[in-house]
C-alpha positions as CSV (number, residue, x, y, z in Angstrom):
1,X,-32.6,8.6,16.0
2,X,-31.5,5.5,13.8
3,X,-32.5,8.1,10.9
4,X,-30.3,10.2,11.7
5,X,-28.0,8.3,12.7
6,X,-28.3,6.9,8.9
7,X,-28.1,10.0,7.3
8,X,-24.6,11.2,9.4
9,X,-23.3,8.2,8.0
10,X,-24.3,8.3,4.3
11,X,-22.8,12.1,4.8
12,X,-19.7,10.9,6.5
13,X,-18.8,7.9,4.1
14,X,-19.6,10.4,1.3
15,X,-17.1,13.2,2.3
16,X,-14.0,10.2,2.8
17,X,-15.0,9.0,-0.8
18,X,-14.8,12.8,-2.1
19,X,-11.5,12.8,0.1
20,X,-9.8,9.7,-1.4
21,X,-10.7,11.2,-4.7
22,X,-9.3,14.6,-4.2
23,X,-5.3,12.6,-2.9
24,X,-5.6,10.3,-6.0
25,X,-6.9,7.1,-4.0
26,X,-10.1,5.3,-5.0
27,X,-8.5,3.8,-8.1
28,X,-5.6,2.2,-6.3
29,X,-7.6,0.8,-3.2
30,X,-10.9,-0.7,-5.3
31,X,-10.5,-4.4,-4.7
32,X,-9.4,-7.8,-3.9
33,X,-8.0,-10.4,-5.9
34,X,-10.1,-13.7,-6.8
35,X,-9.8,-15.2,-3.2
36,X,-11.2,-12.2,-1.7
37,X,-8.1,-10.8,0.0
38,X,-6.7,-7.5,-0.6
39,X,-4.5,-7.8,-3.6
40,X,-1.3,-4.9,-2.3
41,X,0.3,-4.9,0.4
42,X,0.0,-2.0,3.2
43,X,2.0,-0.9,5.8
44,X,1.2,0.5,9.3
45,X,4.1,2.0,11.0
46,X,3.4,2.6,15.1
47,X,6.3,4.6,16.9
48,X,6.0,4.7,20.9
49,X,8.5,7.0,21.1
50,X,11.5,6.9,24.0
51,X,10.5,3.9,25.5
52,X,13.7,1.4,26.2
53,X,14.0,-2.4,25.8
54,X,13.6,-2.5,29.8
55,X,11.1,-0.3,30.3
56,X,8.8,-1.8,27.8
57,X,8.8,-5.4,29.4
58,X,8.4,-3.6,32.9
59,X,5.4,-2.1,31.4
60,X,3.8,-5.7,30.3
61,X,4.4,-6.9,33.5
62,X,3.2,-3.8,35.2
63,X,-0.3,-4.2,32.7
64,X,0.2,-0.8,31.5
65,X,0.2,-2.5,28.0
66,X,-2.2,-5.2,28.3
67,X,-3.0,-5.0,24.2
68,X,0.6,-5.6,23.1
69,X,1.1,-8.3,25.8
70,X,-1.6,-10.0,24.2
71,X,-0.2,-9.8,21.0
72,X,2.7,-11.0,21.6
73,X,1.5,-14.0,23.7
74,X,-1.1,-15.1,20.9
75,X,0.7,-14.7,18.3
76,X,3.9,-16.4,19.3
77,X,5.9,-13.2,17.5
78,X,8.7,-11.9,20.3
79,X,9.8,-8.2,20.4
80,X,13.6,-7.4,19.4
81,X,15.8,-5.4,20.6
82,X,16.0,-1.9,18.3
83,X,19.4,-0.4,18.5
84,X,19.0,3.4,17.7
85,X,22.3,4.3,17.0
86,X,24.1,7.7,18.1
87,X,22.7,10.1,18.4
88,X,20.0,8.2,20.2
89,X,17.1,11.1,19.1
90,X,14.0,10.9,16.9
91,X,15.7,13.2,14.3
92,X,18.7,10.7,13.6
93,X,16.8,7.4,13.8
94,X,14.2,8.8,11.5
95,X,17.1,10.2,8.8
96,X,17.9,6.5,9.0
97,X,14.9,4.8,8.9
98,X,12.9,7.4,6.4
99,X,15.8,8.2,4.1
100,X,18.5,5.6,4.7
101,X,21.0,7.9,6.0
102,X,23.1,7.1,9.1
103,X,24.2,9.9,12.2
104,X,21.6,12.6,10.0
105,X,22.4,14.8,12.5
106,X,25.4,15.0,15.1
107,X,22.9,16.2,18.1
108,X,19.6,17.4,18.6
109,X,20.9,20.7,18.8
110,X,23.7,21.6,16.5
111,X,25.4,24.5,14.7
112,X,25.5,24.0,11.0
113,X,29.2,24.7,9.9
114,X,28.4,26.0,6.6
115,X,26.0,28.4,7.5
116,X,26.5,29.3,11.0
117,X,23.0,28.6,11.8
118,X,22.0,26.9,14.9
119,X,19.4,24.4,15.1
120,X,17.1,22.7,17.5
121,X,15.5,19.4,15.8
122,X,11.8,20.7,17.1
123,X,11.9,23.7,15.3
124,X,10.3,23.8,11.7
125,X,12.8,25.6,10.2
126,X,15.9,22.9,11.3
127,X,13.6,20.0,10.2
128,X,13.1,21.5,6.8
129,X,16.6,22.5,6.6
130,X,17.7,18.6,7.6
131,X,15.0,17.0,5.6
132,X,16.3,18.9,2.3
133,X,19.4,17.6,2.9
134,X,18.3,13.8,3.2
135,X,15.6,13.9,0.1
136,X,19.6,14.5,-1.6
137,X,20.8,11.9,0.1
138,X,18.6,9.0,0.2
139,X,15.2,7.9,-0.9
140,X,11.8,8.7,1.0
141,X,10.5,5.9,3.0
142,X,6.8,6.8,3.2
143,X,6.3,8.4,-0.7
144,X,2.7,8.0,-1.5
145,X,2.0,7.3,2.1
146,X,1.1,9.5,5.4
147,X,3.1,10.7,8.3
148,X,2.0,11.6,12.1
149,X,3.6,13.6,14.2
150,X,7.3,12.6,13.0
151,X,9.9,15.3,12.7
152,X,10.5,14.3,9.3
153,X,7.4,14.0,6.5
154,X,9.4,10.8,4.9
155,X,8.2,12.0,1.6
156,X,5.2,11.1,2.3
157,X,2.0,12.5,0.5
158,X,0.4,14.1,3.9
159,X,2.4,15.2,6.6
160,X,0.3,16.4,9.8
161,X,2.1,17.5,13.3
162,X,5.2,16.8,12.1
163,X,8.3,19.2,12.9
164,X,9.1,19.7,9.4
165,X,5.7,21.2,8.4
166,X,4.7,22.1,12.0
167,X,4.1,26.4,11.9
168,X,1.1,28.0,13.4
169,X,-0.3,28.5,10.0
170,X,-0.3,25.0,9.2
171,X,-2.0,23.8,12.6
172,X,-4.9,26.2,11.8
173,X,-5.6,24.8,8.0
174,X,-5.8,21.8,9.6
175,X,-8.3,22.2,12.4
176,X,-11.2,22.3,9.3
177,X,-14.4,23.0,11.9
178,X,-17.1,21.7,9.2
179,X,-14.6,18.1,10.1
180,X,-14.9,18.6,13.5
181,X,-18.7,18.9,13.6
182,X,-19.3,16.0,11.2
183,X,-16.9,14.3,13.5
184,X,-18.6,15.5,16.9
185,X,-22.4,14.2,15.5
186,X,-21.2,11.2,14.2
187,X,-18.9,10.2,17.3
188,X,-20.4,12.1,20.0
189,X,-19.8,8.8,22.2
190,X,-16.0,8.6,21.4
191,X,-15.7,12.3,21.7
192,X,-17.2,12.1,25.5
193,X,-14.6,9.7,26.1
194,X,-12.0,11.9,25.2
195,X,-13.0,14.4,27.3
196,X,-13.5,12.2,30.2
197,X,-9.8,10.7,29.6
198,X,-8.5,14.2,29.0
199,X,-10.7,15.2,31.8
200,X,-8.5,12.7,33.7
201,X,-5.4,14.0,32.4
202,X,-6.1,17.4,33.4
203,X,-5.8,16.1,36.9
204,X,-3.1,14.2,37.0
205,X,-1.1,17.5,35.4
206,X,-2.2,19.5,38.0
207,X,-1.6,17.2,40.8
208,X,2.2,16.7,39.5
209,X,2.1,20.6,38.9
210,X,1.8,20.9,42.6
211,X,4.5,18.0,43.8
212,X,7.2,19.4,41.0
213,X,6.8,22.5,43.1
214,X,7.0,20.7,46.3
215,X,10.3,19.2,45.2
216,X,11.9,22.6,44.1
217,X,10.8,22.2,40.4
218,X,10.8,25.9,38.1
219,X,7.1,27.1,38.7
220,X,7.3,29.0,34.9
221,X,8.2,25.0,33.5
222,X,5.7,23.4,35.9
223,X,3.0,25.2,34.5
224,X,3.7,25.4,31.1
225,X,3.5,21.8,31.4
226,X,0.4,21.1,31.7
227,X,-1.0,22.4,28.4
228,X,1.8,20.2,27.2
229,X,1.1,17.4,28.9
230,X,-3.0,17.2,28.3
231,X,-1.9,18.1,24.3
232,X,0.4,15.4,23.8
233,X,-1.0,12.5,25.7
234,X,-4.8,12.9,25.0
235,X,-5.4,15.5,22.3
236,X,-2.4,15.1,19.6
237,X,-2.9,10.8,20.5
238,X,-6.3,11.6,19.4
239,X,-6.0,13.7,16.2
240,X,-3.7,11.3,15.0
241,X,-5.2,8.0,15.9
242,X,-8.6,9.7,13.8
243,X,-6.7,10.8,10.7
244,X,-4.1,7.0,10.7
245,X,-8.0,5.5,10.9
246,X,-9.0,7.6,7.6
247,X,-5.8,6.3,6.1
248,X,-6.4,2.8,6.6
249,X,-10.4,3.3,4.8
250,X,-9.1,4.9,2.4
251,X,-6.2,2.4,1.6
252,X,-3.3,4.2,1.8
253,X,0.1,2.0,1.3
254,X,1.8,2.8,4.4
255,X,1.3,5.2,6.9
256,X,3.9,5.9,10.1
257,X,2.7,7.8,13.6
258,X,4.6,8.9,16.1
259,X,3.0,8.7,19.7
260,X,4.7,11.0,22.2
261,X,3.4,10.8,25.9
262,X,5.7,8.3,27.3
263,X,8.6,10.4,26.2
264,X,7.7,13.8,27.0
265,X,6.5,12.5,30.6
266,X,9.9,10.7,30.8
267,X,12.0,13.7,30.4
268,X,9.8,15.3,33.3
269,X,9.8,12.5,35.8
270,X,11.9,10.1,34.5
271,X,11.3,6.8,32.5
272,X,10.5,4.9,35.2
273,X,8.0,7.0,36.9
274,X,4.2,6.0,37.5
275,X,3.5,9.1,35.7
276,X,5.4,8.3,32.6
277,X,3.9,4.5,32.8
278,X,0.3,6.0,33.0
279,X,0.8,7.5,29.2
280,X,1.5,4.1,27.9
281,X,-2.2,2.7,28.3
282,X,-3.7,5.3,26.6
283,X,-0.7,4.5,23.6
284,X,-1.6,0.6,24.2
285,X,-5.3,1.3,23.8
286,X,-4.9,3.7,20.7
287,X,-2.4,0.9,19.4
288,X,-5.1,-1.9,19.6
289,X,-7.8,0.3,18.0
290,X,-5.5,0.8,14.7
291,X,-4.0,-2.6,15.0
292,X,-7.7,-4.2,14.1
293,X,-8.7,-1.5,11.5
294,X,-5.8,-2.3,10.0
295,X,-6.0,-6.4,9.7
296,X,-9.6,-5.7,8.7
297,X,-9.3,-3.8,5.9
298,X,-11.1,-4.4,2.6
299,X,-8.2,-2.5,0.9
300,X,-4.8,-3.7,1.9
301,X,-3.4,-6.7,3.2
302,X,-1.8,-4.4,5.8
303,X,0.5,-5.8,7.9
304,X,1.5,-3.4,11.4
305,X,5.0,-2.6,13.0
306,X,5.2,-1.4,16.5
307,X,8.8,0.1,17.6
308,X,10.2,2.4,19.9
309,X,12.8,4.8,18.1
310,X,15.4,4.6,21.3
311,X,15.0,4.6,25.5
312,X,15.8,6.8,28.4
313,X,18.4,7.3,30.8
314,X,17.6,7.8,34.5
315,X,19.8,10.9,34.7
316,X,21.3,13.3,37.3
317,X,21.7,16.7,35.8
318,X,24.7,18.3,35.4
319,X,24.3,21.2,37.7
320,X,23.0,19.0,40.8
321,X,26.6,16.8,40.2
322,X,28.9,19.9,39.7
323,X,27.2,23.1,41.4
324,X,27.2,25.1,37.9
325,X,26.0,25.4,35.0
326,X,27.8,23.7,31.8
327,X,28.1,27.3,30.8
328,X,30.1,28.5,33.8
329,X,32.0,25.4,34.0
330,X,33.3,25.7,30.5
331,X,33.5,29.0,30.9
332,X,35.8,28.5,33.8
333,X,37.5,26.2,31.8
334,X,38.7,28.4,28.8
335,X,38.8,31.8,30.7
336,X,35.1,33.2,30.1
337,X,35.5,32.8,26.7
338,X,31.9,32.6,26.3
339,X,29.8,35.1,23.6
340,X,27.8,37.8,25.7
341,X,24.1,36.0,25.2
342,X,25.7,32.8,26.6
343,X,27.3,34.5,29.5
344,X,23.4,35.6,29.9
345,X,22.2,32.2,30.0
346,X,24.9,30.8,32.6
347,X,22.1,29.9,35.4
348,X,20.0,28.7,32.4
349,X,21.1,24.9,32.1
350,X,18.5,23.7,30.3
351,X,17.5,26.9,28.2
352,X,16.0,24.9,25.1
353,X,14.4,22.4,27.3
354,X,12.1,25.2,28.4
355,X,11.2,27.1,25.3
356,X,10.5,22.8,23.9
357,X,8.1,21.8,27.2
358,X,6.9,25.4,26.5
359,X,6.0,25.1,23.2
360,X,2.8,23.9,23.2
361,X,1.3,26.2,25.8
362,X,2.4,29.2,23.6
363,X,1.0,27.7,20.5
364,X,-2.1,27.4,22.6
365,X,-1.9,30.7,24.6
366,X,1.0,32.8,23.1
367,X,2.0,31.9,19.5
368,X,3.0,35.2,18.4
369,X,5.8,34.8,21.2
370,X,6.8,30.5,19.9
371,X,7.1,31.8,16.5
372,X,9.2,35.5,17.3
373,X,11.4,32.7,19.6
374,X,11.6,30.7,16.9
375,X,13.2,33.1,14.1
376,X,15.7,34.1,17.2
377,X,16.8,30.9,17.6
378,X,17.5,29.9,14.0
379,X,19.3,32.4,12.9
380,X,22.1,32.8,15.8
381,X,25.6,32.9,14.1
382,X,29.2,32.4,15.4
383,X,30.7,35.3,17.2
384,X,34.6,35.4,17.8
385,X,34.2,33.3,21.0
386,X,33.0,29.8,22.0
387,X,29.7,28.1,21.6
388,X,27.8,25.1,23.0
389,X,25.3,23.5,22.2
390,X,23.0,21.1,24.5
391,X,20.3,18.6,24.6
392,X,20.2,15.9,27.4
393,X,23.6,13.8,27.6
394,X,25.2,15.0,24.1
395,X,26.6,18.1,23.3
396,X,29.1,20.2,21.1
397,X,31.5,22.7,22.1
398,X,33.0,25.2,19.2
399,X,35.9,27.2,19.0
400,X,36.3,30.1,17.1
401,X,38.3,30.3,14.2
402,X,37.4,26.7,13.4
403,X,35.3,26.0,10.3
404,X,35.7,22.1,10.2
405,X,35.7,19.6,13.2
406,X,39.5,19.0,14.1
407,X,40.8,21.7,11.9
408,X,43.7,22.4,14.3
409,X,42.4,26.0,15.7
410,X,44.8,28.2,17.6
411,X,42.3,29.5,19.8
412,X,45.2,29.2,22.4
413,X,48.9,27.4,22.7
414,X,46.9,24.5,24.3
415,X,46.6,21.6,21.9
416,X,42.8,19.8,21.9
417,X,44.1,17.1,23.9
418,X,44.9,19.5,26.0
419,X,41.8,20.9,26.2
420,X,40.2,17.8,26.3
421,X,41.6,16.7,29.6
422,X,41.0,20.4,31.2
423,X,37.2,20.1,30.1
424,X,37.4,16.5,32.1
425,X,39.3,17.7,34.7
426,X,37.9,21.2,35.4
427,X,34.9,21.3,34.5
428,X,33.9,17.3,35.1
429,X,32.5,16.2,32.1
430,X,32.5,12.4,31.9
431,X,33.6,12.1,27.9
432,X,34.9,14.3,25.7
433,X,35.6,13.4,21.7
434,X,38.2,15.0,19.3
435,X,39.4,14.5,16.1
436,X,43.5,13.9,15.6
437,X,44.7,12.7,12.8
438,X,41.8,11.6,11.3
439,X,41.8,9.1,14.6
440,X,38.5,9.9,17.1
441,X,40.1,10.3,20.7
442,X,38.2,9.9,23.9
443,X,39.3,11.3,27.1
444,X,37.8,10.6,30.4
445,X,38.6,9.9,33.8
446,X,41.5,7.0,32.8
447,X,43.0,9.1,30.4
448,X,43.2,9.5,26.5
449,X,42.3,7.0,24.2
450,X,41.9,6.2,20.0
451,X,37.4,5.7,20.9
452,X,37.7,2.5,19.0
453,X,40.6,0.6,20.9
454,X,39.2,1.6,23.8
455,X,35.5,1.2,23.2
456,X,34.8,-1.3,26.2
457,X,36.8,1.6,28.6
458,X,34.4,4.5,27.6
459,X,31.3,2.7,26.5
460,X,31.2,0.3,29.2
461,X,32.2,-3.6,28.4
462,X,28.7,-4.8,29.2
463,X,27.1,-2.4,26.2
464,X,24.5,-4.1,24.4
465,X,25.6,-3.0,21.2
466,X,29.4,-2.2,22.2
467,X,31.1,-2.1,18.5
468,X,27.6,-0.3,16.6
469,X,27.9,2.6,19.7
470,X,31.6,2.9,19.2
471,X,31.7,3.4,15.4
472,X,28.0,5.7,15.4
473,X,30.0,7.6,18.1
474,X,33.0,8.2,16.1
475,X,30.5,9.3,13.1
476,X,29.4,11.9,15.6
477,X,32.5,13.0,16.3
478,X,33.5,13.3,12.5
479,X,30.1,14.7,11.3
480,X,30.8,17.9,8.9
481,X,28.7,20.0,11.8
482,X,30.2,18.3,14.9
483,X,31.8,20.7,17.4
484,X,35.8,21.0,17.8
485,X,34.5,19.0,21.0
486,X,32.0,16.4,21.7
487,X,30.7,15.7,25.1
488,X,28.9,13.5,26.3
489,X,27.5,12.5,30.5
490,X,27.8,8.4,29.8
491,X,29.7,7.2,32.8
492,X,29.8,3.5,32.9
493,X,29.3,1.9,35.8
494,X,28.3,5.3,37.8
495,X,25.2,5.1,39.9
496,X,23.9,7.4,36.7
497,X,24.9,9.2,33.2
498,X,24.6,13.2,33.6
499,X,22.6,15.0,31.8
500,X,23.3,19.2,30.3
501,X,19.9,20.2,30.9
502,X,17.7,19.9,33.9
503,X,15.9,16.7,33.4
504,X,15.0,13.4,35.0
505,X,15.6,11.4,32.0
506,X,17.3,11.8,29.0
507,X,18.7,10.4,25.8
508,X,20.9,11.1,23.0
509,X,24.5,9.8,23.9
510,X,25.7,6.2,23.5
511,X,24.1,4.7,26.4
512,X,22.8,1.3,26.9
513,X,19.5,2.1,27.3
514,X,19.1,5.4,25.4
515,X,20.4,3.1,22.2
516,X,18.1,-0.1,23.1
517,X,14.5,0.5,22.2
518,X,12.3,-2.3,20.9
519,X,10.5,-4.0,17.2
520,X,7.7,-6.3,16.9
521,X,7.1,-7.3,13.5
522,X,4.9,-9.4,11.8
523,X,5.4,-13.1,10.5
524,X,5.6,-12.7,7.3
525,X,9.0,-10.0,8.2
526,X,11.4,-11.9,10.6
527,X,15.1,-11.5,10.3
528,X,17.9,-13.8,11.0
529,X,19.2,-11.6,13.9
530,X,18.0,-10.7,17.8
531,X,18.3,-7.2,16.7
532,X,17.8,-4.3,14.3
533,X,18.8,-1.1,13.5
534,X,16.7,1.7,11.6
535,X,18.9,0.6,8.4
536,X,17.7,-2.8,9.1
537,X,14.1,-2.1,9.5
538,X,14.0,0.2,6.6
539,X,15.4,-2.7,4.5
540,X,12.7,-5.3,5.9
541,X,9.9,-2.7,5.3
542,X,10.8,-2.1,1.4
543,X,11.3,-5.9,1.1
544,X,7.9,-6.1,2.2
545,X,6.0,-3.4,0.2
546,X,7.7,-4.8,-3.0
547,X,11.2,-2.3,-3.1
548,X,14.5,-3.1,-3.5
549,X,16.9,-2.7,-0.2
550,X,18.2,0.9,-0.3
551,X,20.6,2.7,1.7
552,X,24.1,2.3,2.8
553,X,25.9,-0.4,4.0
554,X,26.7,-1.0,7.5
């Protein structure tokens, strides 16, 4: 057995030497200097995505990240607070952090002004379109290095389960079955504990199948959910803790995953549910695993950041707080003024939502159907009436006749103030943001307001990060593919923020723990402040690897 065991190994070390030759490797990562440590610096970039400020230390205390706790207690290094900016989504902090560029996008789903298309951040074809437009923008955070199931690639050299290279065609080249049997023989004992914690998993989804539909869940959702569910927490966790392992032997300078369970069981169950917690020790345990190949590499003195992009907000959906859907209350609002396919989806609050918890199941089962779903969705245009766009607590509204945000539309003899207080009147949406003037007015339940005198009415005078919320909201508002209106379920001081789609948390909009996720970072890369923001990080990061700051100012 120890023969064998021998030769897998020679075979195995062989094909990641013939691997590091083929991406350009073995020259850059063949020794140490004089003392015996690794001469370049590395990078190891850990995303735990969604999980807020709070969350995370009710998860230490809870135990449900005993590996991180640890750190932190041994090594004397405290966590900081990570303000996400707005929009408080993965595809905005990431155009920060990757490329430098603040506010990326003005949503998560958005209709691009120029060319009338309408995008959802999870499709392929809206990352690629978004990440064209940063490489022009800014400069690649992660050239020469590897990205994980990120939407953007970052430049980097290898992009795997990332939305901007994630198609069906893609997935397949990348499931190589010669790799999975060297991997099954030479890791048969790992691989058995996958399938026991996966067995686990499998479980657990269909237990909370069963009580979602005991609490008047959608079955179709509930079900789709747990192919999700088993491939985001165990099987994607595991692909990508292999191939960041690979990385680190082969010496790659920096290298940035993306781990998803806590946020995807978030949205579900919200982010203070048992079942959401549960994910994080599997994250904690994968976290400690690359943590220690990383500080023992023979490579790369790598040093390892772990961050949460933004939080969750415990949410109340919109239709449980109002009786109908966003789509029949703004259609209400401006006389069914709605185009004919979202008349159709009036009962359908959380349309997107579906297809994006769906997802996975119909790459699994039905990926014909994903991808004919997919080419429907990005290529809706404008018709002469009024679209909206939703996902979680932040939305736009678009009138026709308007090709740029504030452009003074006649759609009617009502101004956008107007409007504006009708939308918060009528149809009771907390905020809603126009442009006048080149001024960014907020109305809501006191009245109208310029956003920035006002910032401690509408964002709540106990924000965390009151003045960075206020001016990323007004870049929201001003972005060149905002809607005429922006609207948003923040409610300071309410019991909780709404949410568009049918959710139990949520994030996105400028709330106080949506915005507030959390960075540990090594000695050797402590600011002078309590907190960062992607901008800031970026900047530490380049410092680090040798690069001068880049990106715009604050």
């Amino acid at each position: 057995m120890k023969r064998v065991s021998s030769h897998l190994s020679t075979a195995l070390v062989g094909w990641l030497r013939s691997g590091a030759l083929k991406r350009g490797l073995t020259e850059e990562t063949s020794g140490k200097n004089a003392s015996g440590i690794p001469a370049r610096p590395g990078l190891l970039l850990l995303q735990i995505d969604g999980l807020s400020y709070a969350q995370f230390q009710r998860a230490m205390t809870r135990k449900r990240l005993p590996f991180i706790t640890h750190l932190l207690q041994q090594t004397g290094i405290t966590a900081r607070s990570f303000y996400s900016g707005v929009p408080s989504t993965t595809p905005a902090v990431q155009g920060e952090l990757f490329y430098g560029v603040k506010a990326a996008v003005p949503a998560f789903e958005f209709i691009d002004r120029n060319t009338r298309i309408r995008h959802a951040m999870f499709l392929p074809a809206s990352a690629n379109a978004i990440a064209r437009q940063l490489r022009r923008s800014g400069s690649p955070l992660l050239a020469g290095g590897s990205s994980y199931a990120n939407i953007y690639s970052g430049g980097a050299a290898t992009a795997r389960y990332c939305a901007e290279s994630m198609n069906l065609e893609s997935l397949f080249r990348t499931i190589n079955p010669f790799k999975l049997i060297f991997m099954a023989l030479f890791r048969i004992g790992k691989l058995l504990r996958i399938a026991g914690v996966a067995a686990l998993e499998l479980m657990l989804a269909v237990y909370d199948f069963f009580r979602g539909l005991f609490s008047g869940r959608n079955f179709f959702k509930e079900l789709m959910f747990i192919p999700t569910r088993l491939f985001i927490c165990v099987i994607l966790r595991e692909l990508v803790r292999f191939r960041v392992k690979q990385d680190l032997a082969w010496g790659v300078p920096i290298v940035a995953a993306n781990f998803l369970g806590y946020d995807e069981q978030a949205h579900r169950r919200g982010p203070r549910s048992a079942f959401a917690h549960w994910t994080l020790k599997g994250i904690d345990e994968t976290v400690k695993d690359l943590y220690q190949t990383a500080r023992q590499s023979d490579h790369r003195a790598y040093q390892v950041v772990i961050y949460s992009d933004h939080g969750q907000e415990t949410v109340r959906h919109y239709r449980a707080f109002t009786g109908k859907s966003l789509r029949q209350a703004v259609g209400d609002a401006f006389g069914q003024h709605l185009s004919q396919r979202q008349a159709q989806d009036a009962d359908e609050t959380d349309h997107l939502l579906r297809h994006l918890y769906g997802r996975t199941g119909n790459f699994l089962f039905l990926g014909r159907m994903l991808t004919r779903w997919q080419r429907q969705v990005s290529t809706a245009r404008f018709v002469d009436d009024i679209q909206i766009t939703t996902m979680g607590p932040l939305g736009h509204i678009y009138l026709p006749g308007a090709n740029q945000t504030g452009s003074g539309t006649t759609f009617s003899d009502r101004s956008l103030e107007q409007w504006a207080h009708i939308l918060n009147r009528d149809a009771q949406i907390p905020l809603v943001l126009f442009v006048k003037n080149k001024a960014v007015m907020a109305v809501n339940k006191t009245g109208t307001h310029r956003l920035w005198e006002a910032r401690g009415t509408i964002l709540g005078n106990k924000h965390p990060a009151l003045d960075q919320a206020a001016r990323d909201l007004a870049r929201v508002a001003i972005h060149p593919h905002a809607g005429d209106f922006v609207i948003c379920g923040w409610r300071p001081g309410e019991q909780a923020p709404l949410s568009f789609n049918v959710e139990s948390g949520a994030h996105g909009g400028p709330g106080a723990e949506e915005t507030r996720g959390f960075v540990i970072l090594p000695a050797g890369m402590q600011p002078d402040r309590d907190w960062l923001r992607p901008l800031d990080l970026r900047n530490q990061i380049l410092a680090y690897m040798g690069e001068p700051n880049a990106g715009p100012g604050q």
